[in-house]
PAMARMAR-815148 format. One record per residue (C-alpha): residue number from 0; x, y, z. Coordinates in steps of 0.5 Angstrom, whole numbers. Example, Ala and Ser with C-alpha at 12.3 -4.5 7.8 and 13.67 -1.06 7.14 Angstrom:
<sites>
site k->0, u->25, v->-9, w->16 .
site k->1, u->27, v->-2, w->14 .
</sites>
This chain:
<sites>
site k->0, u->88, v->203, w->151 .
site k->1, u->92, v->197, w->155 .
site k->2, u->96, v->198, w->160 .
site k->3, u->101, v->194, w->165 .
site k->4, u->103, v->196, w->171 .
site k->5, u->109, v->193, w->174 .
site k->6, u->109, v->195, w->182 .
site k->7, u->115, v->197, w->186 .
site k->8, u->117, v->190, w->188 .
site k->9, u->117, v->188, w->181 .
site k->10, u->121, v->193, w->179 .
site k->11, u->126, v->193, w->184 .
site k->12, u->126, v->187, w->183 .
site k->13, u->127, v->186, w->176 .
site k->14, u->133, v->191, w->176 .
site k->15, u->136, v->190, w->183 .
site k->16, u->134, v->183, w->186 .
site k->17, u->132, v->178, w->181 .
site k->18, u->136, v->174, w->178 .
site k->19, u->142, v->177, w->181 .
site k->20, u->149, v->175, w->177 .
site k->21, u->155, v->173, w->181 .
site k->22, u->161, v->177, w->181 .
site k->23, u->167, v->176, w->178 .
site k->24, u->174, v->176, w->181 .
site k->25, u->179, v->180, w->181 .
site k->26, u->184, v->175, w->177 .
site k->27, u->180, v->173, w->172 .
site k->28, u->177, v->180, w->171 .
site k->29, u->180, v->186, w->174 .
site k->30, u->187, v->187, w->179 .
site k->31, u->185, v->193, w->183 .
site k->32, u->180, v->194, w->187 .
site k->33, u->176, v->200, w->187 .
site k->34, u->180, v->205, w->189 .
site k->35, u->182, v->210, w->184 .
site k->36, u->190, v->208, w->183 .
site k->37, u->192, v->203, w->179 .
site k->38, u->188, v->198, w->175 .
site k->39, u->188, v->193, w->170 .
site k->40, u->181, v->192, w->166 .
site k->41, u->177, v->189, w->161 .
site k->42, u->173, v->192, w->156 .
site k->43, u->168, v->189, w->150 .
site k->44, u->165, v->192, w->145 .
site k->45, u->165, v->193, w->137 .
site k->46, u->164, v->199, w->135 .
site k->47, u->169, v->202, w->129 .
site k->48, u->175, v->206, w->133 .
site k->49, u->174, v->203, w->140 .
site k->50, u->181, v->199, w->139 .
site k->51, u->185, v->206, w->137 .
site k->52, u->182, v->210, w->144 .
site k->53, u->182, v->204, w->149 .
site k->54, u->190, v->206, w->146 .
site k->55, u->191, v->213, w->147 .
site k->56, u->187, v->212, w->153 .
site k->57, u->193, v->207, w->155 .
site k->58, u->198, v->212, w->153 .
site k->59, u->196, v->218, w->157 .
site k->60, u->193, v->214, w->163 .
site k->61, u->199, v->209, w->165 .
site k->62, u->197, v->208, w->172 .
site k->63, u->190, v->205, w->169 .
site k->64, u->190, v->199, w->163 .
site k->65, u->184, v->197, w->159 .
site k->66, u->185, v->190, w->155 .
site k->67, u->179, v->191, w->149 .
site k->68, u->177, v->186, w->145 .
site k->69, u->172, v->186, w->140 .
site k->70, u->166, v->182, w->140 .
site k->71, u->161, v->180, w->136 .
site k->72, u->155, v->186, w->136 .
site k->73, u->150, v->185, w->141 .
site k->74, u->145, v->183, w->137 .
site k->75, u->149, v->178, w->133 .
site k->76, u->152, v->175, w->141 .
site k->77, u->155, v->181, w->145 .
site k->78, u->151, v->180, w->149 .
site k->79, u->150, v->174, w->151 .
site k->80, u->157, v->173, w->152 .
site k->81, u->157, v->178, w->156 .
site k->82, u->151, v->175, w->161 .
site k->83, u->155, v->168, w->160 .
site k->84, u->161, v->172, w->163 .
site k->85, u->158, v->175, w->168 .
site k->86, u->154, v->167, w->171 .
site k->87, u->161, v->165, w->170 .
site k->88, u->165, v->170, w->175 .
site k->89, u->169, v->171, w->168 .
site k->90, u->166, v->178, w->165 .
site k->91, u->170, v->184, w->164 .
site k->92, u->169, v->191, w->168 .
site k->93, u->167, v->195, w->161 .
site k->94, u->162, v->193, w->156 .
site k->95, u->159, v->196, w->150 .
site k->96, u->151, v->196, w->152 .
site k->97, u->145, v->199, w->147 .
site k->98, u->141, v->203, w->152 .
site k->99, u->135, v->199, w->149 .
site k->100, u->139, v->193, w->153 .
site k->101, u->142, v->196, w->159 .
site k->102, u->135, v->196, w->163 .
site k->103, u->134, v->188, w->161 .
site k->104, u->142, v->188, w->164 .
site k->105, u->140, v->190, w->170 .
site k->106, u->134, v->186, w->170 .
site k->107, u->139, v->180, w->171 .
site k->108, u->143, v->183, w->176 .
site k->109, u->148, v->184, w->171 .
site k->110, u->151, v->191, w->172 .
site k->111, u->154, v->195, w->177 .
site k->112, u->153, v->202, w->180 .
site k->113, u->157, v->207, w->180 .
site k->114, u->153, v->213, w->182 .
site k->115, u->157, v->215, w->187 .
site k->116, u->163, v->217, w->181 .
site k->117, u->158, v->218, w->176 .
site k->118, u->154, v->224, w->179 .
site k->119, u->159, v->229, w->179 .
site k->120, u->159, v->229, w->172 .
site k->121, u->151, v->228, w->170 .
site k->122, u->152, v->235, w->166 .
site k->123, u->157, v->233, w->161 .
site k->124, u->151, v->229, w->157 .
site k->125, u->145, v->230, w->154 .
site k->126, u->139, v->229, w->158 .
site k->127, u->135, v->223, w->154 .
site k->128, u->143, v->221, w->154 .
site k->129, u->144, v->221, w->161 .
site k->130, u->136, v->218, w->162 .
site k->131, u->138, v->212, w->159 .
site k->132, u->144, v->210, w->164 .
site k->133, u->141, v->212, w->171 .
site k->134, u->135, v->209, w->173 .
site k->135, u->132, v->210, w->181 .
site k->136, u->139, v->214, w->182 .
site k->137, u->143, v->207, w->180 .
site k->138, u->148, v->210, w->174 .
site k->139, u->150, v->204, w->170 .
site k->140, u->156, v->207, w->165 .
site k->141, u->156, v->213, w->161 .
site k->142, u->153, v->214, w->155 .
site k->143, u->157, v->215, w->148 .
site k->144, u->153, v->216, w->142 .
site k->145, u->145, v->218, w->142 .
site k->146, u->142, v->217, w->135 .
site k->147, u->137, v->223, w->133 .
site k->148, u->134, v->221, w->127 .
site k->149, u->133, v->225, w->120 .
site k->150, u->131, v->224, w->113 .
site k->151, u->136, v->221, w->109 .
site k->152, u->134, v->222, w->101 .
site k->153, u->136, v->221, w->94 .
site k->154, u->136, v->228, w->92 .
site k->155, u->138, v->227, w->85 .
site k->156, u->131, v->222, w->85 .
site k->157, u->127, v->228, w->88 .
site k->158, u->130, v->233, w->83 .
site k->159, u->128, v->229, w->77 .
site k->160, u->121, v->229, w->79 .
site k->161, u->121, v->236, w->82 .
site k->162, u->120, v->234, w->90 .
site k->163, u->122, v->237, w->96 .
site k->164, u->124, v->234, w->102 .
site k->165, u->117, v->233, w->105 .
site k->166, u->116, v->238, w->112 .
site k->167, u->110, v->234, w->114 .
site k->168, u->108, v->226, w->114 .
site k->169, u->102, v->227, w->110 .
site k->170, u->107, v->231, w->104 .
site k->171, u->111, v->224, w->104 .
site k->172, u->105, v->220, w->103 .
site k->173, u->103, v->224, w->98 .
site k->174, u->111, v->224, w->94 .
site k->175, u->111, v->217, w->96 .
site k->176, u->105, v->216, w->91 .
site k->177, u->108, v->220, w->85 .
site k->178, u->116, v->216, w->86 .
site k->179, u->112, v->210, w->84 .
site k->180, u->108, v->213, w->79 .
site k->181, u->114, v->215, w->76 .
site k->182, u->117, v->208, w->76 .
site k->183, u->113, v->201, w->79 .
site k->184, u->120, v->199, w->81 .
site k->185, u->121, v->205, w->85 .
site k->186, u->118, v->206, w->93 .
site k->187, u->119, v->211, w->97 .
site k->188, u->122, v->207, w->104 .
site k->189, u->123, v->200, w->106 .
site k->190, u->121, v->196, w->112 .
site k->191, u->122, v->199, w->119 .
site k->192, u->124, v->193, w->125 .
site k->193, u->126, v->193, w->132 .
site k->194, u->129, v->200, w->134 .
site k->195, u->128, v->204, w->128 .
site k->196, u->120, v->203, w->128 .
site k->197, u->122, v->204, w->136 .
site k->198, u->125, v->212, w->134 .
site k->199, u->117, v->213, w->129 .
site k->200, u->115, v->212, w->136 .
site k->201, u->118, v->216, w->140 .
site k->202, u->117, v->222, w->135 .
site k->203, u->110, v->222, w->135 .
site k->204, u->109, v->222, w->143 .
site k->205, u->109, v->214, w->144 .
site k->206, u->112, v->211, w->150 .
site k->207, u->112, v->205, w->150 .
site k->208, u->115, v->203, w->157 .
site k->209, u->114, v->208, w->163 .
site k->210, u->115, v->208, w->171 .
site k->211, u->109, v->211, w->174 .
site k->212, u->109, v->212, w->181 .
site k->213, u->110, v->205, w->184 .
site k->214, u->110, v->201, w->177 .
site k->215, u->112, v->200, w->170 .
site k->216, u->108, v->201, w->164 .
site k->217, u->108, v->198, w->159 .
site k->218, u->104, v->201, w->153 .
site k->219, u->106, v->199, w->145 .
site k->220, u->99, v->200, w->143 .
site k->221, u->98, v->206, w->145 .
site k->222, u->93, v->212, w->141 .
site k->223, u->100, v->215, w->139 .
site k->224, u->103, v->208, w->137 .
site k->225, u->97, v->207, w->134 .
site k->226, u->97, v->213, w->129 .
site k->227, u->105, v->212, w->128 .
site k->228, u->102, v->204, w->126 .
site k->229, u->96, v->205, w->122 .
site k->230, u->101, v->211, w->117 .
site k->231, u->106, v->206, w->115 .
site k->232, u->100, v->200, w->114 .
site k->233, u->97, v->205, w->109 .
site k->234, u->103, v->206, w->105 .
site k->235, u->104, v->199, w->106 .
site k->236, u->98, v->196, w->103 .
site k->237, u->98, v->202, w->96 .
site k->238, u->104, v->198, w->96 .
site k->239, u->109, v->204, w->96 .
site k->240, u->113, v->200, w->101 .
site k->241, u->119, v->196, w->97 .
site k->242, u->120, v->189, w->101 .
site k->243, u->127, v->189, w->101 .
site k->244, u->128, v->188, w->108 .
site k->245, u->133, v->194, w->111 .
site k->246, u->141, v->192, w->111 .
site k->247, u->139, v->187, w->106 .
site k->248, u->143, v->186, w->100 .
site k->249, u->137, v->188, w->97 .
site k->250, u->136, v->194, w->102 .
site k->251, u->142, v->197, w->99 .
site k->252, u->142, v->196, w->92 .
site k->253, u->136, v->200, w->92 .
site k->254, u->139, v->205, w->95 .
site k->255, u->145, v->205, w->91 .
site k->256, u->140, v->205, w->84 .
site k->257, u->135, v->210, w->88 .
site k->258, u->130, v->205, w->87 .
site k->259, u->128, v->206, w->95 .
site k->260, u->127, v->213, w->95 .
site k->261, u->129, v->215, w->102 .
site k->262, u->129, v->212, w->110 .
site k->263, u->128, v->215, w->116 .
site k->264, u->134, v->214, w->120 .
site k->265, u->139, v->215, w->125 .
site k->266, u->145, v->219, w->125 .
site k->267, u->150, v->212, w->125 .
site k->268, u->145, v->211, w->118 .
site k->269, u->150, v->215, w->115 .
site k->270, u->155, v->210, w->116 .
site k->271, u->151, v->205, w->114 .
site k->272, u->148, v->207, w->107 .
site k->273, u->155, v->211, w->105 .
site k->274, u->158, v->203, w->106 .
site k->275, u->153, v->199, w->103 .
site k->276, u->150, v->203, w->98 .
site k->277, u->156, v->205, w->94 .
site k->278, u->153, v->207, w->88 .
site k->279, u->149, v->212, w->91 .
site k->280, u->156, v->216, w->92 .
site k->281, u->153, v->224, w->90 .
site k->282, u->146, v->223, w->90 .
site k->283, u->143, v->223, w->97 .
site k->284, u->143, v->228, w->103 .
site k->285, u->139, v->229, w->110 .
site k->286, u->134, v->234, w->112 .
site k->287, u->130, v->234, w->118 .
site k->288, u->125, v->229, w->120 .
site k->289, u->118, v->230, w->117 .
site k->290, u->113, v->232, w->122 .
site k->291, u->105, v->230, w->124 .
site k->292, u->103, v->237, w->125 .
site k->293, u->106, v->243, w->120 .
site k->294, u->110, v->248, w->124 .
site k->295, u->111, v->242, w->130 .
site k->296, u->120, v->240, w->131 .
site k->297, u->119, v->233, w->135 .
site k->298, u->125, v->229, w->133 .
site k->299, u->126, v->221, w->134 .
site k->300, u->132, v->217, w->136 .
site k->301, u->134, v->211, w->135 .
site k->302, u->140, v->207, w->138 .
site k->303, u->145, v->210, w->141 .
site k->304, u->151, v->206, w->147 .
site k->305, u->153, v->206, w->153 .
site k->306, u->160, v->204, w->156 .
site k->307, u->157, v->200, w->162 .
site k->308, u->160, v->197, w->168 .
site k->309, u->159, v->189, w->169 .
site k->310, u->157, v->186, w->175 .
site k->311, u->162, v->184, w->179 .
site k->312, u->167, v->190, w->177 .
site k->313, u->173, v->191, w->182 .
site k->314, u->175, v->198, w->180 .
site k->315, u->169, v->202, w->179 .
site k->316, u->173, v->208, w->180 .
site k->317, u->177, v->207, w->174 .
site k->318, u->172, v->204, w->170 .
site k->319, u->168, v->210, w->171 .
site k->320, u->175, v->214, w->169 .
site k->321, u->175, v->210, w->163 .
site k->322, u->168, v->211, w->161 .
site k->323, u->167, v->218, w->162 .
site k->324, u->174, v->219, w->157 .
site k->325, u->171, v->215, w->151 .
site k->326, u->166, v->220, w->151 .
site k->327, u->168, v->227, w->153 .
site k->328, u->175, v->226, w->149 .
site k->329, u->176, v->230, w->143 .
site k->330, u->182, v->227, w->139 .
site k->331, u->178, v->220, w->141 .
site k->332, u->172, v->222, w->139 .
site k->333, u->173, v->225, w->134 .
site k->334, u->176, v->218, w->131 .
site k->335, u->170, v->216, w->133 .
site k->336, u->166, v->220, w->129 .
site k->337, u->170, v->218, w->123 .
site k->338, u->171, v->212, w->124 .
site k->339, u->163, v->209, w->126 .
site k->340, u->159, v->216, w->124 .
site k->341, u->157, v->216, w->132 .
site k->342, u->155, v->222, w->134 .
site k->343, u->156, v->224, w->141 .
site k->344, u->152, v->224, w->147 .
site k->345, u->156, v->229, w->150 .
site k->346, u->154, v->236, w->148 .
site k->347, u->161, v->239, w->147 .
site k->348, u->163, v->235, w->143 .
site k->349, u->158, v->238, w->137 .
site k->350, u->164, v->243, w->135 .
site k->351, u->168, v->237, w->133 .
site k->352, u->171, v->239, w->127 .
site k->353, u->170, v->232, w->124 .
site k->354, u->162, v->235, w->124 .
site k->355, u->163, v->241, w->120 .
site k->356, u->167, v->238, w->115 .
site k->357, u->162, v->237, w->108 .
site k->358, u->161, v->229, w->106 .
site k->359, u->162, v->227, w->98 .
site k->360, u->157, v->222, w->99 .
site k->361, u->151, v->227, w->101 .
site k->362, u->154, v->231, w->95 .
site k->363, u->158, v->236, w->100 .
site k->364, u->152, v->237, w->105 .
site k->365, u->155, v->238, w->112 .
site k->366, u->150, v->233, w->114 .
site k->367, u->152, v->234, w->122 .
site k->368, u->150, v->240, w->121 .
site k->369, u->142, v->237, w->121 .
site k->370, u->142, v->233, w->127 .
site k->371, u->146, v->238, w->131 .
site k->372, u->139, v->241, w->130 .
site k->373, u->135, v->236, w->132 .
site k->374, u->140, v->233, w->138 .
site k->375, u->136, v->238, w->143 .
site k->376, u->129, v->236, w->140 .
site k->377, u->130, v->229, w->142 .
site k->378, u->124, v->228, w->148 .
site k->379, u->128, v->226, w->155 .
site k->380, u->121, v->221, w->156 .
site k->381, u->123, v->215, w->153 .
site k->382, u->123, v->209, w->158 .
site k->383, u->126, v->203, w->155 .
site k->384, u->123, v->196, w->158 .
site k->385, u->126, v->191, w->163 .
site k->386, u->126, v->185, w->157 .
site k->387, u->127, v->188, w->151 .
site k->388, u->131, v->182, w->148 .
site k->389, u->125, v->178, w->148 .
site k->390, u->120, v->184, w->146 .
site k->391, u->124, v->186, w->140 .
site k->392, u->125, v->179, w->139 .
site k->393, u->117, v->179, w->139 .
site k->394, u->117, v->185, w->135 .
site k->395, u->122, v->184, w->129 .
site k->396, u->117, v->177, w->128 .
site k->397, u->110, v->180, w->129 .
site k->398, u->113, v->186, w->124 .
site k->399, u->115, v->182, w->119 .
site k->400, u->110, v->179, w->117 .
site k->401, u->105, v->185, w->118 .
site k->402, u->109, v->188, w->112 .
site k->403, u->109, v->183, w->108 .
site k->404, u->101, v->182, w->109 .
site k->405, u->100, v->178, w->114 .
site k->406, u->96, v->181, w->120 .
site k->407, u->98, v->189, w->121 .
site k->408, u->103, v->194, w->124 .
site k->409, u->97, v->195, w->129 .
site k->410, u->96, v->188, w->131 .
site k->411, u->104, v->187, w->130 .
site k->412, u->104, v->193, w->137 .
site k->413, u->98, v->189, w->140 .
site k->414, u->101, v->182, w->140 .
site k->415, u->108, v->184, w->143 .
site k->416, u->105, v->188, w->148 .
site k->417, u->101, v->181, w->150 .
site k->418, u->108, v->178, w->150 .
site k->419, u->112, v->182, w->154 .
site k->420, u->107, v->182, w->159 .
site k->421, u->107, v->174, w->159 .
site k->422, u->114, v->175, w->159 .
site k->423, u->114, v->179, w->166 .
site k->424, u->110, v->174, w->169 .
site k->425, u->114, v->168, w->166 .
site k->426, u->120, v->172, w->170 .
site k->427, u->116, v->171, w->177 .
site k->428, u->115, v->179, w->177 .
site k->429, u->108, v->182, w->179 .
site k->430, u->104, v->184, w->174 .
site k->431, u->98, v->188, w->174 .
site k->432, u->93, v->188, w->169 .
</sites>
């Protein structure tokens, strides 16, 4: 096993001192200073929902207004914009920032901290959820929504061939043969990229970054990774994985037509499939993860946000009022669950009416109900790395092609590890191997 330490300097570095951003100015950006009185802020984001909060937030807090504008999803160039922002001493004080991004944020200097405001309220969110916003006793922003995974299934397929959603992954693999057989055209899952095959990871135990005394570790290619790597490339080459690409429009015919039997996926997935896969209105429902060992609960996740505080912010105080509103409110939360399927990071928001009420689409299941229970089972010992654009990136290629024959998932993890490390070097960070 290959592992990567980055040593405090590089670390400290990475995220404090290196490619430190300007700040922004208070006229372009923020026209309060820090303290807690009035303030007047920017906020970008994206999610479904944001717009009605960020009103109700006006309406009841009148000596702090928050001006949201919707941008494109980080991925899709949120995020770049925003970084462009923060060189141009132009950004807003709030952004809507993935927890697989905000250490790369704050490897560029791009955020800002407000343990000072933040500390007090530590136990309002989940661990792993808190994890992923705080690094060395610097706090980024307040997480939103966590992204327990479940399996999302086609119950009326499953019915028709007399299985059971599966307990372990051995008994996946064996259904996964028998939904083939039943019909060449019919596969048991699609392939998984980015931060969806990151969630099969993080439940087998891998970890692919971690900071170890003075240093990073980086590790995809690790002895648990590997395992995760080399089941999903042996339903692969029993070509019992379809080749429609998830979010393809392939991806959700399949789904609608129960031609893709099944996917392993967060608690927003909901959302997703309900969306694309119309079709499938009725047919589906959720149950629990499958486990590598009988008997064992360990749970996956995959995505999740955080309303972060951009570099340059004036009015930390308010931001941080803000960003702790959004995700501990209930009315606005709970327009939130409707609107995005976000499931909250804040565990007193998991008695929301809006989780307990039975979905048509998963045939009247209270499917809330399944991720409630996996929430707590999530592991807290996930590190995101410091470059995760350019090692998603890199990941996203190198998987890719491992599914569609050329080279293998092991090889994909290997590669990338190799990758990111070039990577940290190529941003003049100590590495040593």
């Amino acid at each position: 096993m290959q592992k990567t330490r980055l040593r405090t300097a590089g670390v400290v570095g990475a995220l404090a001192l290196t490619l430190v951003l300007g700040g922004c100015s208070s006229s372009d950006s923020d026209s309060a200073g820090g303290g807690g009185g009035s303030a007047t802020m920017k906020f970008w984001g994206w999610s479904p929902g944001y717009a009605d909060a960020v009103k109700a937030f006006n309406k009841s807090h009148p000596d702090i207004k928050v001006d949201y504008q919707e941008v494109q999803p980080g991925a899709k160039g949120g995020y770049q914009k925003m970084l462009n922002a923060v060189q141009a001493d132009n950004s807003p004080c709030l952004a809507q920032v993935g927890y697989e991004t905000l250490p790369s944020f704050a490897a560029q200097g791009a955020l800002e901290d407000v343990a000072k405001y933040a500390e007090g309220d530590k136990g309002d969110f989940q661990k792993a959820a808190w994890n992923s916003v705080s690094l060395g006793g610097a706090v980024y922003g307040a997480p939103v929504d966590t992204g327990p995974m479940a399996l999302f299934y086609n119950k009326k397929l499953y019915d028709e061939l007399g299985l059971k959603p599966p307990k372990t992954w051995d008994e996946y693999a064996k259904q996964a043969k028998k939904i083939h057989a039943s019909d060449p055209k019919r596969f048991v899952s699609s392939p998984y990229l980015n931060y969806d095959y990151a969630g099969l990871s993080w439940q087998a135990g891998a970890s692919w970054f971690g900071i170890k005394g003075d240093a990073w570790q980086v590790d995809l290619a690790s002895p648990a990774g590997k395992k995760v790597a080399d089941y999903w490339q042996g339903l692969a080459d029993d070509g019992l994985i379809s080749k429609a690409p998830m979010y393809d429009q392939a991806w959700y015919s399949g789904l609608g037509s129960g031609n893709i039997a099944s996917v392993v996926g967060a608690v927003w997935q909901a959302g997703v499939i309900k969306g694309g896969a119309k079709d499938g209105s009725g047919d589906w429902a959720v149950a629990p993860m499958p486990q590598w060992s009988a008997g064992d609960t360990a749970v996956g996740n995959a995505g999740g946000s955080a309303t972060a505080v951009l570099k340059g912010c004036e009015s930390t105080e308010a931001a941080w009022t803000f960003a702790h509103w959004l995700s501990t409110d209930r009315e606005a939360y709970g327009g939130l669950v409707d609107k995005a399927s976000l499931y909250p990071a804040a565990p007193a928001l998991l008695d929301l009416p809006q989780l307990k009420a039975g979905d048509p689409y998963f045939g009247g299941q209270k499917i809330y109900d399944v991720f409630a229970a996996a929430a707590p089972k999530v592991s807290s010992g996930w590190t995101w790395g410091p470059v995760m654009t350019k090692t998603s990136a890199d990941l996203d290629d190198a998987l890719s092609k491992a599914w569609a024959g050329k080279g293998t998932i092991a090889d994909a993890l290997r590669g990338t590890q190799d990758k990111t490390v070039s990577e940290l070097k190529n941003q003049g960070l100590t590495v040593a191997e």
